[in-house]
PyMOL Python script that loads the backbone (N, CA, C, O; Angstrom):
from pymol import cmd

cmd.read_pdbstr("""\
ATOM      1  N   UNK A   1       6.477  51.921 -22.011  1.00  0.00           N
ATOM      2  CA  UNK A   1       7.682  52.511 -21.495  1.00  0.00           C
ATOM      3  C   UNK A   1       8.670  52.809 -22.627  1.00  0.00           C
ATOM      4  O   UNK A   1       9.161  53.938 -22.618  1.00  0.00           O
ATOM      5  N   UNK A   2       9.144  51.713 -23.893  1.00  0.00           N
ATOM      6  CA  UNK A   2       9.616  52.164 -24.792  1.00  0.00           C
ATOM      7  C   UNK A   2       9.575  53.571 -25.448  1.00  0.00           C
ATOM      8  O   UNK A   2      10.379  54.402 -25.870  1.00  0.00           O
ATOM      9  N   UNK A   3       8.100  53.403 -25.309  1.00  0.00           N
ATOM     10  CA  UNK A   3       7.576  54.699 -26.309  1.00  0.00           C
ATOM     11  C   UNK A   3       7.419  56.157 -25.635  1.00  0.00           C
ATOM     12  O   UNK A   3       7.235  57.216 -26.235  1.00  0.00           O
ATOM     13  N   UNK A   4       7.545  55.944 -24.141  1.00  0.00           N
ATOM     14  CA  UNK A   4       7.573  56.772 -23.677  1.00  0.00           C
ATOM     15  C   UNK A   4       8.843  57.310 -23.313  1.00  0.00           C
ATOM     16  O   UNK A   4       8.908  58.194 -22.459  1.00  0.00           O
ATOM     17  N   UNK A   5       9.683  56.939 -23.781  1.00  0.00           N
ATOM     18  CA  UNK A   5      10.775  57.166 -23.402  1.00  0.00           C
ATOM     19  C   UNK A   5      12.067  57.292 -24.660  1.00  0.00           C
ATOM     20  O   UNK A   5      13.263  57.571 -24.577  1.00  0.00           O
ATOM     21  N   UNK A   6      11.140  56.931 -25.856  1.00  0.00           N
ATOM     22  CA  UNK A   6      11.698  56.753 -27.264  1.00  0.00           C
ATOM     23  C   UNK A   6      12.916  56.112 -27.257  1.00  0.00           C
ATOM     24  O   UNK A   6      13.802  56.766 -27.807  1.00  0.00           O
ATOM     25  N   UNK A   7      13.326  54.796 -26.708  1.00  0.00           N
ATOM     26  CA  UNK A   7      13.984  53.766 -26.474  1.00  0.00           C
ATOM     27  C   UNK A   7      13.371  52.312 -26.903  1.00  0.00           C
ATOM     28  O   UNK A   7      12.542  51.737 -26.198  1.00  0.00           O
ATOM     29  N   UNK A   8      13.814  51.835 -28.005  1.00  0.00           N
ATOM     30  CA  UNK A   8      13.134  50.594 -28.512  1.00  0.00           C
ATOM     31  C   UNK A   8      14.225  49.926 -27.652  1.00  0.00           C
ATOM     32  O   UNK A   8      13.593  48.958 -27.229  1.00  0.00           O
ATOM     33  N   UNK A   9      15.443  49.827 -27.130  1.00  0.00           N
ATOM     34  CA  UNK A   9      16.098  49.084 -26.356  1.00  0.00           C
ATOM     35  C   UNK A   9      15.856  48.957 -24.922  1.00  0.00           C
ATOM     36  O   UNK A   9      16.310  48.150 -24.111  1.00  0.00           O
ATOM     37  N   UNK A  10      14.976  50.007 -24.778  1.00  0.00           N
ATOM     38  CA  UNK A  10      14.569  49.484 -22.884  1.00  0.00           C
ATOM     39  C   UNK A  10      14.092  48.272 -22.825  1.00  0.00           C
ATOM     40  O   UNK A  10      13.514  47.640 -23.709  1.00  0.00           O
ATOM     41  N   UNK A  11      14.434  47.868 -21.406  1.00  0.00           N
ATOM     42  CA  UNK A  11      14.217  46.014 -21.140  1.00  0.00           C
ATOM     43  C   UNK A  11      12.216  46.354 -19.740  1.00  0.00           C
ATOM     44  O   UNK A  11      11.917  46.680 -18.592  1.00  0.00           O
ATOM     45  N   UNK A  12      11.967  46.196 -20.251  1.00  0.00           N
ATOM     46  CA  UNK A  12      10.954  46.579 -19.501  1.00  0.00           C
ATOM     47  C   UNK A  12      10.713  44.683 -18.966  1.00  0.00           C
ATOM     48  O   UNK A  12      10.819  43.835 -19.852  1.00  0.00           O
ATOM     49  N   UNK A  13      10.444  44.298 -17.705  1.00  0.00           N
ATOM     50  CA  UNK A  13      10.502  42.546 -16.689  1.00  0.00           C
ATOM     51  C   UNK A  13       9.169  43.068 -15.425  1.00  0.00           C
ATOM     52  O   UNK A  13       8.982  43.845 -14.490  1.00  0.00           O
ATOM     53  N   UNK A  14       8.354  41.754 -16.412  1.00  0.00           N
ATOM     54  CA  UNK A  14       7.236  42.118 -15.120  1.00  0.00           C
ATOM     55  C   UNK A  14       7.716  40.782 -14.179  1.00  0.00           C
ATOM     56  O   UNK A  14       7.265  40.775 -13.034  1.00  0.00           O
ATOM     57  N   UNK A  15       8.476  39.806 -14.522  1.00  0.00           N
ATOM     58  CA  UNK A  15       8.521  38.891 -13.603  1.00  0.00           C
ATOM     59  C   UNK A  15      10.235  38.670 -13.269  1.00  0.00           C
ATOM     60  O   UNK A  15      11.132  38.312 -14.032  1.00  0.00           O
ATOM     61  N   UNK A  16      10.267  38.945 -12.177  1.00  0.00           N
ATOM     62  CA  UNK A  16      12.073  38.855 -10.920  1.00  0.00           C
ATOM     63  C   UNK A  16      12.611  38.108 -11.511  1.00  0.00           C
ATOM     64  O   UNK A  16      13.768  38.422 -11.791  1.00  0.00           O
ATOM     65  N   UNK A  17      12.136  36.821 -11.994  1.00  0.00           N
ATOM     66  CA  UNK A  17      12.902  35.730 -12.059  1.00  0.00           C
ATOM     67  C   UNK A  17      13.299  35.868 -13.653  1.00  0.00           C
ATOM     68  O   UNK A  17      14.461  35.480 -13.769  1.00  0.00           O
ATOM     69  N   UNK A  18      12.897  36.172 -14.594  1.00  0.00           N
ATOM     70  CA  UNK A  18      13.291  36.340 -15.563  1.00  0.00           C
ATOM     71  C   UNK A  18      14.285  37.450 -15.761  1.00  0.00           C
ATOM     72  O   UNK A  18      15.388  37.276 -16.279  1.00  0.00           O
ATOM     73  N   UNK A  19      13.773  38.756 -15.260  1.00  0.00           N
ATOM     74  CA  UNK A  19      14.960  39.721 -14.942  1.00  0.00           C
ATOM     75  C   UNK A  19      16.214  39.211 -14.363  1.00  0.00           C
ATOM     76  O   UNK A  19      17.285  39.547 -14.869  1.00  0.00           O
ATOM     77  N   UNK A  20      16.170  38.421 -13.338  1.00  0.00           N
ATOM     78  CA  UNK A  20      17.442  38.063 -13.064  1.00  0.00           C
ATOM     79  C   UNK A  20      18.116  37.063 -13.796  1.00  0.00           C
ATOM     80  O   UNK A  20      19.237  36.794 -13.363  1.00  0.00           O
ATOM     81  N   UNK A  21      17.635  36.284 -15.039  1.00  0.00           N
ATOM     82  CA  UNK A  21      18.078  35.417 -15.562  1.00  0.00           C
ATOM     83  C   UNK A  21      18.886  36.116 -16.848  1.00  0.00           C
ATOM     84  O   UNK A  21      19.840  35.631 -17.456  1.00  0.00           O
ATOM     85  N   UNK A  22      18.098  37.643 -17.131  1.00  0.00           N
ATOM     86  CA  UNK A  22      18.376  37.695 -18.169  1.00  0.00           C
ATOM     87  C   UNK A  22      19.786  39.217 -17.497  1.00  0.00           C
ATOM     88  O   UNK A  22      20.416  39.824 -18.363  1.00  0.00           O
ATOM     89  N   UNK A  23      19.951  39.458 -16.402  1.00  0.00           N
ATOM     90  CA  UNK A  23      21.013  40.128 -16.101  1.00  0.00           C
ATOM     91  C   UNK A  23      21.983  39.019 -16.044  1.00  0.00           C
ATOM     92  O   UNK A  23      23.044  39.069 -16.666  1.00  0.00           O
ATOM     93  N   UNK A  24      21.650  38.058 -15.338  1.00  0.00           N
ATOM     94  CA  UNK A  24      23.019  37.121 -15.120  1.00  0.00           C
ATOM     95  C   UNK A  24      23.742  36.211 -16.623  1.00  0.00           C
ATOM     96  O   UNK A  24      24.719  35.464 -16.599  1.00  0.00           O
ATOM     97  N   UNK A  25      22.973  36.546 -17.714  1.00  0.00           N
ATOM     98  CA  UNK A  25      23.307  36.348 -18.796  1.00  0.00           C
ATOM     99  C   UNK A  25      24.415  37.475 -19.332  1.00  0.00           C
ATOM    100  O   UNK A  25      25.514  37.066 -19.706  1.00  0.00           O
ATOM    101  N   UNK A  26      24.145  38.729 -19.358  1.00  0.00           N
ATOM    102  CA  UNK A  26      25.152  39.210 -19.724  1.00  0.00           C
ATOM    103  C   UNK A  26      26.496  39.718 -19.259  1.00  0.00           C
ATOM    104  O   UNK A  26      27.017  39.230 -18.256  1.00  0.00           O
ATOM    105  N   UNK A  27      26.996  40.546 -19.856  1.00  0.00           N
ATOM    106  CA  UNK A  27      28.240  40.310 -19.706  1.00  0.00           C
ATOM    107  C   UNK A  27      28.411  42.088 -18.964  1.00  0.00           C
ATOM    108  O   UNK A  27      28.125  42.982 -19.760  1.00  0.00           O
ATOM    109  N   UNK A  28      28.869  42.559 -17.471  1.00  0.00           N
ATOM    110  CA  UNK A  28      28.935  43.724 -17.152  1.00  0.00           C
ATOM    111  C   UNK A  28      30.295  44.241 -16.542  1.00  0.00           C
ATOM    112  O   UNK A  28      30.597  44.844 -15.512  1.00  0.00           O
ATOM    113  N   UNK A  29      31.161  43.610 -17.911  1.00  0.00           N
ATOM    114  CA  UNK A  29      32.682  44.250 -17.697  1.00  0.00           C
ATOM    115  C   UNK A  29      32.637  45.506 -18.538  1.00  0.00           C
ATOM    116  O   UNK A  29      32.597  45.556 -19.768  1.00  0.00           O
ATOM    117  N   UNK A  30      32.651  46.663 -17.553  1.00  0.00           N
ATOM    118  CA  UNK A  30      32.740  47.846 -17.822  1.00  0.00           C
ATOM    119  C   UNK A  30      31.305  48.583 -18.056  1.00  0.00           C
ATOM    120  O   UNK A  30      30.885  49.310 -18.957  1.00  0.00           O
ATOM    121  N   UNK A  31      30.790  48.126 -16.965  1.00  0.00           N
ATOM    122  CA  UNK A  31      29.001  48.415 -17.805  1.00  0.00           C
ATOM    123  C   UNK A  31      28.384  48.909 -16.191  1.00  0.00           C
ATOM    124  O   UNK A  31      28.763  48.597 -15.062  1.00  0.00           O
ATOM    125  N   UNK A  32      27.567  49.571 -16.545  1.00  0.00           N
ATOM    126  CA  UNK A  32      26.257  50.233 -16.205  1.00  0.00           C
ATOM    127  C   UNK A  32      24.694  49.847 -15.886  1.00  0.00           C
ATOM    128  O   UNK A  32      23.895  50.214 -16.748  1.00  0.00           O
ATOM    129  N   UNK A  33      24.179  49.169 -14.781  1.00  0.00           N
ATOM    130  CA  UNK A  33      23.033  49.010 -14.810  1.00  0.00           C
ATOM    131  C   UNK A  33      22.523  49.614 -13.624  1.00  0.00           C
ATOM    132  O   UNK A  33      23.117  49.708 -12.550  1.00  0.00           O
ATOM    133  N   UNK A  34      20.874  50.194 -14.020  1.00  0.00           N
ATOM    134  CA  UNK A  34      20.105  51.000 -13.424  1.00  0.00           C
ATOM    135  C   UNK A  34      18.766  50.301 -12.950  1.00  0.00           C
ATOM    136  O   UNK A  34      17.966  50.688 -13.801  1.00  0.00           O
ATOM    137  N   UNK A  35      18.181  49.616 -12.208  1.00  0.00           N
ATOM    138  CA  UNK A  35      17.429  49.363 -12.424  1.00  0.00           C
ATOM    139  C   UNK A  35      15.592  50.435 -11.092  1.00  0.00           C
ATOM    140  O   UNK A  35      15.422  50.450  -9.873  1.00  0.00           O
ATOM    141  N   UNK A  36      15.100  50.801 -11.768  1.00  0.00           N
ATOM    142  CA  UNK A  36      13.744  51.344 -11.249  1.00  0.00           C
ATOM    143  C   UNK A  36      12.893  50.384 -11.067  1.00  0.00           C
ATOM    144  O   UNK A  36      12.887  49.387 -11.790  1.00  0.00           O
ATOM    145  N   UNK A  37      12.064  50.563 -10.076  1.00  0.00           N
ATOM    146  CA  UNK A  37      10.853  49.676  -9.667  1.00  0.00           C
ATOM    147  C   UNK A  37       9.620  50.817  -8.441  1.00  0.00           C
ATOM    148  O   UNK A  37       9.730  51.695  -7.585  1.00  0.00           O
ATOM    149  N   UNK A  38       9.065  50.405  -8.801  1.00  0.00           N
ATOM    150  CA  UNK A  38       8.065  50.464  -7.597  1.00  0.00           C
ATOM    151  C   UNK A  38       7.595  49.879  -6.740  1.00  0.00           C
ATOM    152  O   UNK A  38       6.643  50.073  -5.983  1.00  0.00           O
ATOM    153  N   UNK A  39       8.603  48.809  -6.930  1.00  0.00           N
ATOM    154  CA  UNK A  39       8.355  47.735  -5.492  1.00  0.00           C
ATOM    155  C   UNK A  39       9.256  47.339  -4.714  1.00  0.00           C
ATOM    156  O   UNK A  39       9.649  47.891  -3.686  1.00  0.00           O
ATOM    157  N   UNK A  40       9.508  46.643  -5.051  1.00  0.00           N
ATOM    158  CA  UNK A  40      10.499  45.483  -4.193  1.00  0.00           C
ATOM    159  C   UNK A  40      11.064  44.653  -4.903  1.00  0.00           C
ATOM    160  O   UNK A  40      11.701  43.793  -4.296  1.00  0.00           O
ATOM    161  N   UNK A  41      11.050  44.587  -6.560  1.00  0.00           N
ATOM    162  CA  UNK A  41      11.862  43.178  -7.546  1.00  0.00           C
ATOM    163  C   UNK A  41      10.807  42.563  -7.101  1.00  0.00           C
ATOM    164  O   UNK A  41      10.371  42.315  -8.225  1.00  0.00           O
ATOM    165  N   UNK A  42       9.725  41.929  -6.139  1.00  0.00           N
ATOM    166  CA  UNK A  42       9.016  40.644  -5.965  1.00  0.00           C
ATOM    167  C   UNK A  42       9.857  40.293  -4.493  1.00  0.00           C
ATOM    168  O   UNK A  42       9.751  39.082  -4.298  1.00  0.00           O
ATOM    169  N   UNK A  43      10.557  40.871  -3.533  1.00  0.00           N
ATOM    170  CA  UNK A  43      11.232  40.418  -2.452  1.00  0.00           C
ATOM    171  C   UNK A  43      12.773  39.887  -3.237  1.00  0.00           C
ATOM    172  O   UNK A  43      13.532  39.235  -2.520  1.00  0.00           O
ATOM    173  N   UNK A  44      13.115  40.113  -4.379  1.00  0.00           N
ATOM    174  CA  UNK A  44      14.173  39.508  -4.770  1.00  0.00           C
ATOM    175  C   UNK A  44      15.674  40.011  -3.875  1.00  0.00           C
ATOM    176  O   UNK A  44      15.872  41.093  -3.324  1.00  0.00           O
ATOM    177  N   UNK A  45      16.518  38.921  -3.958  1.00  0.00           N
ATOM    178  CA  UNK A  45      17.871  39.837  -2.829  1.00  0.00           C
ATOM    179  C   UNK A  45      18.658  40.569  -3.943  1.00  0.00           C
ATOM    180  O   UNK A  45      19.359  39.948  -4.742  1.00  0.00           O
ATOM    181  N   UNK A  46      18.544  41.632  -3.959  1.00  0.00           N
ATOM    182  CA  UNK A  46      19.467  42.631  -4.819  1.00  0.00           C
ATOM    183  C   UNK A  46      21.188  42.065  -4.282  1.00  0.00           C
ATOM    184  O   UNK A  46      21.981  41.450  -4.996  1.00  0.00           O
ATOM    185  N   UNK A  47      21.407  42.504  -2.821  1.00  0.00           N
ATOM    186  CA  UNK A  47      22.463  42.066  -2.567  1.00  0.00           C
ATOM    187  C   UNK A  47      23.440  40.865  -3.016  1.00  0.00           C
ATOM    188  O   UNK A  47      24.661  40.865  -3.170  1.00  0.00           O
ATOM    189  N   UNK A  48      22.520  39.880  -3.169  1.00  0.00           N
ATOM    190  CA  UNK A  48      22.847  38.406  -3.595  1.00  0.00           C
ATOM    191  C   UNK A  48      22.916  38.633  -5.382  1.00  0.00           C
ATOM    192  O   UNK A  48      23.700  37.955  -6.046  1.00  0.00           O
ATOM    193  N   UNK A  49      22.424  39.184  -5.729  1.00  0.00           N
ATOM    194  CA  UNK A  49      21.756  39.511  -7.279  1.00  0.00           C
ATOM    195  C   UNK A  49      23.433  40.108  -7.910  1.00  0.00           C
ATOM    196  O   UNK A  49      24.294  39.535  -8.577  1.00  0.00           O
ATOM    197  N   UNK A  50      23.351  41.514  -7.320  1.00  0.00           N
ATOM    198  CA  UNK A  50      24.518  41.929  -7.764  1.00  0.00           C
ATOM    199  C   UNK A  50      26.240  40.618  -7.368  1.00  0.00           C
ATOM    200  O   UNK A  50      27.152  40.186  -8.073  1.00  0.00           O
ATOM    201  N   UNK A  51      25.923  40.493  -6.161  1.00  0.00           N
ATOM    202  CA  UNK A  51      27.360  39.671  -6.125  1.00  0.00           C
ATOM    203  C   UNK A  51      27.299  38.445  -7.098  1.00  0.00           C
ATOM    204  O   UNK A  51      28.344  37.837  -7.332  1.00  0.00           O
ATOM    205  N   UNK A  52      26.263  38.104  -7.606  1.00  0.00           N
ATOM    206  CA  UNK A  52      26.451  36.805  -8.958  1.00  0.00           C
ATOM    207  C   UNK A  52      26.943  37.581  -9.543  1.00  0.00           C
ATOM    208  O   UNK A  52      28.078  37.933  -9.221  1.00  0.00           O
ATOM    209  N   UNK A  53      26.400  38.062 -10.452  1.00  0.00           N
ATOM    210  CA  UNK A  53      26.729  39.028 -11.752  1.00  0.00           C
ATOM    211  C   UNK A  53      27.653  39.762 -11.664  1.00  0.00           C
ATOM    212  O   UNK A  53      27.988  40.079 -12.805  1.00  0.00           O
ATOM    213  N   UNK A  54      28.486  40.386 -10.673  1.00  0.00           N
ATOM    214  CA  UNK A  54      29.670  40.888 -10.968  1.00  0.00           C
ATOM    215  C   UNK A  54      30.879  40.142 -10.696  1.00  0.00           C
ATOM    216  O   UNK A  54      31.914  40.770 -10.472  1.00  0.00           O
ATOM    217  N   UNK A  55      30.872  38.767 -10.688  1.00  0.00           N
ATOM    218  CA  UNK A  55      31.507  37.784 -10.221  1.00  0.00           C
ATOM    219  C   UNK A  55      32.679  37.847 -11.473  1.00  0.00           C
ATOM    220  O   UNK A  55      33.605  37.036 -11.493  1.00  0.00           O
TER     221      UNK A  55
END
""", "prot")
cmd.dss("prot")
cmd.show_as("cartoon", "prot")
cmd.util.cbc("prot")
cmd.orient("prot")
């Protein structure tokens, strides 16, 4: 995906739980996130997801 996309900074997460560990780590005052899937996160609650992290 990097390379396809000529982005050495894309975060490419095959596993929910790490993705969400590593969104709720940073910091999204004044920020932008997109996230694509073809699934479902793994059943993860987006709803619940976003209200941590923009806390």
């Amino acid at each position: 995906m990097q390379q396809a996309f000529q982005r050495p900074d894309l975060r490419v997460f095959t596993d929910s739980r790490e993705m969400a560990a590593f969104l709720h780590a940073q910091d999204w005052q004044n920020a932008n996130l997109l996230m694509m899937s073809s699934g479902t996160f793994d059943g993860l609650d987006l709803n619940q997801l976003a209200a941590e992290v923009t806390k």
